[in-house]
N, C-alpha and C positions, 0 to 999 in steps of 0.2 A: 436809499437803495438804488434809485436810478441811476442816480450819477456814479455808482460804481458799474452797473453793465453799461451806462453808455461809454467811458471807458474802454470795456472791456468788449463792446461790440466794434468797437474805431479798434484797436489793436489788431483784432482776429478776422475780419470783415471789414475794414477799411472804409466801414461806412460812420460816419460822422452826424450822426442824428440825436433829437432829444425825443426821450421815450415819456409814453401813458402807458401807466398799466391797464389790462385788460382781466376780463373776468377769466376765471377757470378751475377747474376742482381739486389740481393736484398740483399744477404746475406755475412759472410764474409765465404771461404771458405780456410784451410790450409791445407796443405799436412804436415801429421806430420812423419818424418825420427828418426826411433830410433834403436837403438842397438838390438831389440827383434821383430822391423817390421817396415812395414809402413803403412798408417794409414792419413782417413781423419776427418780435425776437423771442423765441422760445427757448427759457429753462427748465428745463427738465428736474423732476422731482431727484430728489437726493436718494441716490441707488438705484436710481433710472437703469433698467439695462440696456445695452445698446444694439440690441439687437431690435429693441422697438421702433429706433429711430432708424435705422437700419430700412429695418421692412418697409416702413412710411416711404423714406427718400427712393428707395427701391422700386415699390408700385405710382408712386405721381411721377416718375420719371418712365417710366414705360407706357404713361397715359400723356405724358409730354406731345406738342403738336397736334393730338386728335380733338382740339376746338371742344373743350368739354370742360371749363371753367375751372380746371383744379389751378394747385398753387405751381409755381415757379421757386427750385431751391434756390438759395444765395450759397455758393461755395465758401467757406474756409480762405485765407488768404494762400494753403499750401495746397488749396482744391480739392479738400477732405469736403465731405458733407455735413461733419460738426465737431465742434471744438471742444475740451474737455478744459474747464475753469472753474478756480474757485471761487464761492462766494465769500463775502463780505467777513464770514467766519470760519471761513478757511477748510469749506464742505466740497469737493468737487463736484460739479456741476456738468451734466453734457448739454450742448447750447447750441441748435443750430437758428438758420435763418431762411426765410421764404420771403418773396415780393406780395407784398401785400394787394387784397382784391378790391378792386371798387366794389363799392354797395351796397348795401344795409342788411342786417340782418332780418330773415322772410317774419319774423316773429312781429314785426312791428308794420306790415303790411296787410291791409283789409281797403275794400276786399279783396280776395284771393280769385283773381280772373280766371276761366276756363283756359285763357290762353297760357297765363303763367302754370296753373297745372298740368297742361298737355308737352310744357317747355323743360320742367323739372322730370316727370317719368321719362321724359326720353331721353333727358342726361342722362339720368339715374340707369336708364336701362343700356347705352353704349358705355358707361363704366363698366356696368358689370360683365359686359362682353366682350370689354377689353380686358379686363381683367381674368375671363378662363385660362390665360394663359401665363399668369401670376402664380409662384409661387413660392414660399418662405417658411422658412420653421415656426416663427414667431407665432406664426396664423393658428397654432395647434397648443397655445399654452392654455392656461389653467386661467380663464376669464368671465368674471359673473355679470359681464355683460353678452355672454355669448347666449344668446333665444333659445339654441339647443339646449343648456344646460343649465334652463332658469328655475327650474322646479327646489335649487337652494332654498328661497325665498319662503319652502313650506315649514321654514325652523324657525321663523320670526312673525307669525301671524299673531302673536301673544302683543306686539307693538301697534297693532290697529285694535281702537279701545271704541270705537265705534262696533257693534255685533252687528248691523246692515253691511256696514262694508267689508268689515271682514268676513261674511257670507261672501259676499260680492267674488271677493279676491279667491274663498277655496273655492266657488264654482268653476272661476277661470281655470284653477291649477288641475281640477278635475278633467276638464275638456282638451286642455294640454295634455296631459297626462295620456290621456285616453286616444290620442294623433300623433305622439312623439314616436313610437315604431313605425308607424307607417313614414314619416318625414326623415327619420336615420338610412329609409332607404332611397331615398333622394338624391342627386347629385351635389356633391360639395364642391366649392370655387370660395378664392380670395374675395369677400365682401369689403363695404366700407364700414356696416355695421350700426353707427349712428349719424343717420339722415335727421337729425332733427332740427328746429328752426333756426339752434343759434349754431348750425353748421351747413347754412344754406345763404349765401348774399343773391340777393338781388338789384338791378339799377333799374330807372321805370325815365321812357320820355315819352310824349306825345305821341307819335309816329309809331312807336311796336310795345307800346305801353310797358308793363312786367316782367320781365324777363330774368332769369340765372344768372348773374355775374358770377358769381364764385361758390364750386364746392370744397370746402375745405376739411381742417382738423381729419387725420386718417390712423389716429393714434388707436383707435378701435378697432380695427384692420380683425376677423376672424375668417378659418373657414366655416363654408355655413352652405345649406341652399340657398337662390336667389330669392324665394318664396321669404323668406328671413330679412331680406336689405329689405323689400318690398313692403313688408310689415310694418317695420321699423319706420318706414319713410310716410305709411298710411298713416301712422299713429299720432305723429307732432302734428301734421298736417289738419288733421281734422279737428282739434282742439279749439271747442268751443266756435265753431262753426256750424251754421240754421241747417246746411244740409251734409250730414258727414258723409253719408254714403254713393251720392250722386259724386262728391270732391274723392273719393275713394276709385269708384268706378272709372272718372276720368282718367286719376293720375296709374293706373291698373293699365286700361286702353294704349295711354302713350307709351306705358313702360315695354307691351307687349307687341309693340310695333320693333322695337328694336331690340329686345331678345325676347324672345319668343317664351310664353309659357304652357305649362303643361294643365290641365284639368285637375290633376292632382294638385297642383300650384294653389290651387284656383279653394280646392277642399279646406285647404288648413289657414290660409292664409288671415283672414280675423280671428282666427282663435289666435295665431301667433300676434297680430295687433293687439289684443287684449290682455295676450298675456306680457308684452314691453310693456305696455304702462301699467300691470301690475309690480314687475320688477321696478319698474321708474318710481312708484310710489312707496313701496318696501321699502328698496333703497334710500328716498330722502327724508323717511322719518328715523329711518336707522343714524343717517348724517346728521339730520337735525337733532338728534337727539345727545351728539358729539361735541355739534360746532352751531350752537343757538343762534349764535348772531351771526351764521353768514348766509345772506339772500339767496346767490346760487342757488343751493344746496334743493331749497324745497320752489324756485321759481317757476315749476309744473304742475304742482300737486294740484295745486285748483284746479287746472282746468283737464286733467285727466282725469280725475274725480268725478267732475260732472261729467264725462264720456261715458265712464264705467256705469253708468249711475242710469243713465239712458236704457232703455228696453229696445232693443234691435230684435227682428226675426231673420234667425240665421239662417232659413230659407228663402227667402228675400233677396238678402245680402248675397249671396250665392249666385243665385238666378243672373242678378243684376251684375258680379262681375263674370259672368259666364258670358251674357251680351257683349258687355264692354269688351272682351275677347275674342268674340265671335263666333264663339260656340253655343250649340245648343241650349233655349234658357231653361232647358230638365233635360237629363240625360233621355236618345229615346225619342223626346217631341218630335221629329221628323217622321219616326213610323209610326208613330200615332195618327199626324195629319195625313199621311199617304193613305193610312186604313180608311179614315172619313171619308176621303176625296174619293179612292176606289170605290166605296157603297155608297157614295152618293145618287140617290135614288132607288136602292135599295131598304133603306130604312123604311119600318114601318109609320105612317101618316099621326103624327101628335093629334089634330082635330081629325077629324073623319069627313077629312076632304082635301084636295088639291091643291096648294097654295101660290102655283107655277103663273097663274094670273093673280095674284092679289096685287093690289098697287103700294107701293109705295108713297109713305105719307111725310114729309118735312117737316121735321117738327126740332129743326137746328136754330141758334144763335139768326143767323137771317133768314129763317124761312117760317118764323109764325111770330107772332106779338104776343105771345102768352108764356111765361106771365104781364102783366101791365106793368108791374115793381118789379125788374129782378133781382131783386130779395127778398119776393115776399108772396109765394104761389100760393094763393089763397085756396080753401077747400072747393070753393062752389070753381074756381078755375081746375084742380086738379079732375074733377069726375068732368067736366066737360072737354075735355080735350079730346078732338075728331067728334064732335056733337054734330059736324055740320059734313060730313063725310059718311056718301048713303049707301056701302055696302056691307056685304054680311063680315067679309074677311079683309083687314088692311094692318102691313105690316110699318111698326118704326126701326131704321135702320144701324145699323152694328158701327160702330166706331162714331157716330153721331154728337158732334157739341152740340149742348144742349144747357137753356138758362132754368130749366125747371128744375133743377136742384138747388134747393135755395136756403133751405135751415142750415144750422150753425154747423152739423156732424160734415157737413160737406167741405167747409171750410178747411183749410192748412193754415191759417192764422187765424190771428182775432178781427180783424178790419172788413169791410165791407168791402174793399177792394184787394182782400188775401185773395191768394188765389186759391180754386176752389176744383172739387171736384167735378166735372162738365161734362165728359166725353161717357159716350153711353156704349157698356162692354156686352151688349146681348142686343138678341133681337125682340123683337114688342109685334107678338100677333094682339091684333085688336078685333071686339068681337063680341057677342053678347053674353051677359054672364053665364054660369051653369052648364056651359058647354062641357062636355068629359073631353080627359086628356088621355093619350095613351103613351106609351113607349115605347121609345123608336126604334132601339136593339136592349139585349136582354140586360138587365144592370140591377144594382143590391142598394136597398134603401140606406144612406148614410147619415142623413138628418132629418129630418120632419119634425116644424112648427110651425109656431104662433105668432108672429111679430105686429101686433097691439100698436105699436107706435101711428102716430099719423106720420101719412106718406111714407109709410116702411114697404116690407115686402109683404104684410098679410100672412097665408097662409104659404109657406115652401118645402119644397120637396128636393134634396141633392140626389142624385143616383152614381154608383159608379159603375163604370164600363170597364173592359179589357177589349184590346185588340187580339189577333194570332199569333204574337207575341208575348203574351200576360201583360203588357205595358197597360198601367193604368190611367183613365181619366175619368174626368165628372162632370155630369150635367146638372145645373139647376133649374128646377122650374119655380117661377116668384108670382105670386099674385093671385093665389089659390083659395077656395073655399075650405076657412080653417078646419073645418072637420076632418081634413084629411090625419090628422093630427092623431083622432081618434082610431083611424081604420086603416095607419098605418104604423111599421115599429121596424127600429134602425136594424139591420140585418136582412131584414125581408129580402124578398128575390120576387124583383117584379119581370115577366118576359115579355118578350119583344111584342109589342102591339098588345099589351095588356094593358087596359082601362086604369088609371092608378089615385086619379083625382080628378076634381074637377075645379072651372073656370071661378072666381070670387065675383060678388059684384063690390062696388062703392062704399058698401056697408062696414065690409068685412076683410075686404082686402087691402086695405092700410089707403085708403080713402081713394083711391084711383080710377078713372074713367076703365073700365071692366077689360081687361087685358093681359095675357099672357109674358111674362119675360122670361124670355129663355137666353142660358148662359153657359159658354163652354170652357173649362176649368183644365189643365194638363195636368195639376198638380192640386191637392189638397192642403199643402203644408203651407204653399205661400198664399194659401186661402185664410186671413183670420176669421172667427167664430162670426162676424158681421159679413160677411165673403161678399166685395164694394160691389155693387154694378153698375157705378162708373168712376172716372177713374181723373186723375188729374194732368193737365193735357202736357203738360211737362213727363209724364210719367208712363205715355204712351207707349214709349220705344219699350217699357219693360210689361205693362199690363196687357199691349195687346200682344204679344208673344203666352202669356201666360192664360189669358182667356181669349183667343182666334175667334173668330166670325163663326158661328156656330150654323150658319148656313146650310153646310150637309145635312147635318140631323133633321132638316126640313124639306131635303132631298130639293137645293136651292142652290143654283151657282153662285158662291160669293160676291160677284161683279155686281147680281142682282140687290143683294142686301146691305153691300159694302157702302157706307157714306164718301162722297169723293167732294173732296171741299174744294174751296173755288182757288183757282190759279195764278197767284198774286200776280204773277210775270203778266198774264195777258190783261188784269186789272191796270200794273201800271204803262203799258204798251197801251192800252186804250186812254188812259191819261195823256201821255203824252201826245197823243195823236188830237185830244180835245182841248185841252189844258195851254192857254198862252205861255210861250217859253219863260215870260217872265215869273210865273209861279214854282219856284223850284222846290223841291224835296229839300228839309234839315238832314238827314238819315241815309247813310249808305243802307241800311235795312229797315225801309220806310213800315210804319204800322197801319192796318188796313182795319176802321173803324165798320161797321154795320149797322151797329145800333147805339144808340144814348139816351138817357132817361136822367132826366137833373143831371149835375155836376158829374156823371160817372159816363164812360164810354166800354163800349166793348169790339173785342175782337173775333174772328169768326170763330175761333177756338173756345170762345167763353171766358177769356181772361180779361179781368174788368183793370180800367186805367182810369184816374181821374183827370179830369176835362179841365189842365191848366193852361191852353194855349187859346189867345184870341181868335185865331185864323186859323182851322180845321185842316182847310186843304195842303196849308205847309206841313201837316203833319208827315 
């Protein structure tokens, strides 16, 4: 077969190459190797219409010049864009040609660098804004790979012989379903459509590591919202990747630097990921079920599978690319905090007293030795903590790394050295047990329990608030004498400066030196049933937007309660100033150790490294 389009590629193209064929689902594709370049030859499936290739040659030629990795056509010998030939059996064929991209396809690239992802949404996202001003008939045909119109896919659920997944698949088509009017009224633009890995090249060198060499294949071409491309391009990308949602948020970020998205964008846009790769997997067991032996067809399905398969909270998800955009991480959070910050010192008093002198206690990654193991905060260490600290009232601080979280639930892996959860999202009055609490504005009981676990929260109390707005939030209070269990019930209506519980000791309150945590919530939804109170320090940028320094409600300037960790820059500016020139740094972003304990090191943030170098200070 080759040696008749090479042939027939030298005739009509004038280029004299010997061809490999290449993968592809409908059409023949060759990779043509010639002495003056290289170069792909694409024939087109038999009854091709040409207005397909039409539209392609049409929009990569209007995106020509703007540095954005698409293809390069190869003219016709008579300067047409493609050639009409027959094949080998006398089928006519339309056949054009493009310069082929350096680079591998991203599919076989791990891992998947921040910087490569910040490099791909900003392609992605000056495509699609050069492309508003694209348009074509083609864009508007009858195509089941169009996002808008994938709800087809609910005529063949009978082909998933799994009942988990095919659950899985009508809950997606429900949630589509249930956001497809609001997204018809979106704006429509020329998309590329499928962004997926084996329509993304990349080259990688030392010096700018990962980067975009080529976007290609645009046979996909619909009209669509951008919310749609953006989808599409979330979906291959995070297959089978440790964190899909942070690789989600980033590639979000970059995209919306360069066309802009809207909050509505923002609403639909994983359900529309969720629901490509349910059409992506409909579709390949439909193919597969055609064409058994060809690989292509299902070389997704695994790892979209275990996507699907995964539990996301699509409040979470939301929050998170609402940050990566720069908007609010709950609709509203701004006049929330305004309301706090206005009555700040207004609120009525939690203890029944002053806290405007309590001290502040350190109880960070460097500023106490306790635990001795950190991984292993023993009981008789958790009730003594501030044992040697002699007044009535002292607070621990909001945003605070912290080693005293140490059991497995804290973990995000399995290793001693996962990283873990550290960062403490409330503030810690410390105090003797028994003390009564009150409430600081008037707020409706939402949970009250028992949590029994060692080193849990004891006895807790969530309330929620409204501002002058009805905008809702929530405070909790952790560390309570369980009873409160008995002598309160979810609805209640506790008011302002009303006594609601009281303080736990050691006994009772999930084993803890006798002290209050208090916790500020904007949202209950991206609160799960365990609601963390702390958080992982990777995970800052979205947890402390979502739980704030709760500061106000103790009628407390946040400066005062806020943890302000140490200043790497004046760390290594004092190095340098001590440190013989001939000690240099390995690391353009050197790592600043505190503490070590055997073979493990830590960071002030609480993220543990093991201890494989001889010489510390070149670290």
């Amino acid at each position: 077969m080759s040696n008749h389009w090479e042939k027939k590629l030298y005739e009509n193209f004038e280029i004299k190459a010997s061809l490999k064929s290449l993968d592809g689902e409908f059409d023949l594709n060759f990779f043509a190797h010639s002495n003056d370049g290289k170069y792909v030859m694409k024939v087109m499936r038999i009854g091709c219409h040409a207005d397909l290739i039409n539209m392609q040659c049409a929009a990569i030629r209007l995106l020509e010049g703007k540095n954005l990795c698409t293809p390069e056509i190869i003219p016709t010998n008579s300067g047409a864009d493609f050639a009409s030939i027959n094949d080998e059996k006398g089928n006519l064929r339309l056949v054009w040609v493009i310069k082929a991209k350096s680079g591998i396809c991203y599919s076989g690239v791990e891992p998947r660098s921040e910087d490569f992802i910040n490099d791909l949404g900003s392609k992605i996202g000056e495509i699609d804004n050069a492309l508003k001003q694209f348009d074509h008939p083609y864009l508007d045909r009858d195509f089941k790979w169009n996002l808008m119109k994938s709800d087809w896919i609910s005529d063949y659920l009978d082909l998933i012989s799994d009942n988990k997944r095919k659950d899985i698949i009508i809950s997606i088509i429900e949630e589509y379903q249930s956001i497809l009017h609001e997204a018809r009224k979106l704006p429509h633009f020329a998309i590329h459509n499928d962004l997926n890995d084996y329509n993304i090249l990349v080259t990688s060198d030392d010096h700018d590591g990962v980067l975009v060499s080529g976007i290609i294949d645009f046979g996909d071409m619909v009209r669509s919202p951008h919310v749609c491309e953006l989808a599409i391009a979330c979906a291959y990308i995070v297959l089978d990747q440790a964190n899909p949602i942070k690789i989600i948020a980033n590639l979000v970020a970059a995209y919306h630097k360069k066309n802009q998205l809207k909050e509505k964008d923002l609403d639909l846009l994983f359900i529309f990921l969720k629901m490509r790769l349910a059409v992506s997997v409909i579709n390949s067991t439909m193919m597969a079920k055609e064409n058994p032996d060809d690989p292509y067809i299902t070389i997704s399905q695994g790892p979209a599978w275990r996507f699907l398969e995964q539990e996301f909270d699509p409040n979470i998800v939301l929050a998170k690319l609402r940050i990566a955009c720069g908007f609010e991480v709950i609709k509203n959070s701004k006049r929330i905090l305004a309301y706090l910050n206005k009555n700040c010192g207004k609120f009525s008093n939690i203890f029944n007293c002053d806290l405007v002198h309590a001290p502040m206690v350190d109880l960070s990654v460097f500023g106490t030795v306790i635990p001795e193991n950190p991984f292993n905060l023993t009981s008789s260490e958790a009730t003594k903590i501030g044992a040697d600290i002699n007044v009535d009232y002292w607070l621990g601080f909001w945003g605070e790394p912290r080693l005293i979280y140490t059991s497995h639930e804290f973990r995000t892996g399995k290793y001693n050295n996962s990283n873990r959860r550290s960062i403490h999202l409330g503030i810690d009055i410390f105090t003797n047990s028994g003390h009564k609490i009150s409430a600081p504005l008037h707020g409706i009981v939402r949970t009250v329990e028992n949590r029994k676990s060692q080193l849990d929260y004891g006895g807790i109390v969530i309330l929620e608030h409204s501002n002058n707005h009805g905008d809702k939030f929530y405070s909790l209070y952790g560390h309570l004498n369980p009873s409160v269990v008995d002598e309160l019930s979810v609805g209640q209506i506790i008011e302002k400066g009303e006594v609601f519980c009281e303080l736990g000791s050691s006994n009772n309150n999930g084993g803890w030196a006798p002290h209050l945590h208090l916790q500020l919530s904007l949202s209950l939804e991206c609160m799960d049933n365990n609601w963390p109170g702390v958080a992982d320090p990777d995970e800052m940028n979205f947890w402390g937007k979502i739980c704030p320094n709760p500061a106000s409600l103790l009628n407390l300037p946040d400066n005062k309660t806020h943890y302000k960790k140490i200043d790497e820059k004046d760390i290594l500016e004092k190095r340098k100033n001590n440190f013989g020139s001939n000690l240099k740094l390995s690391y353009g972003n050197p790592l600043m150790f505190g503490r070590g304990w055997k073979h493990y090191l830590f960071d002030q943030m609480g993220r543990t490294y093991l201890d494989a170098y001889n010489n510390v200070p070149h670290v």
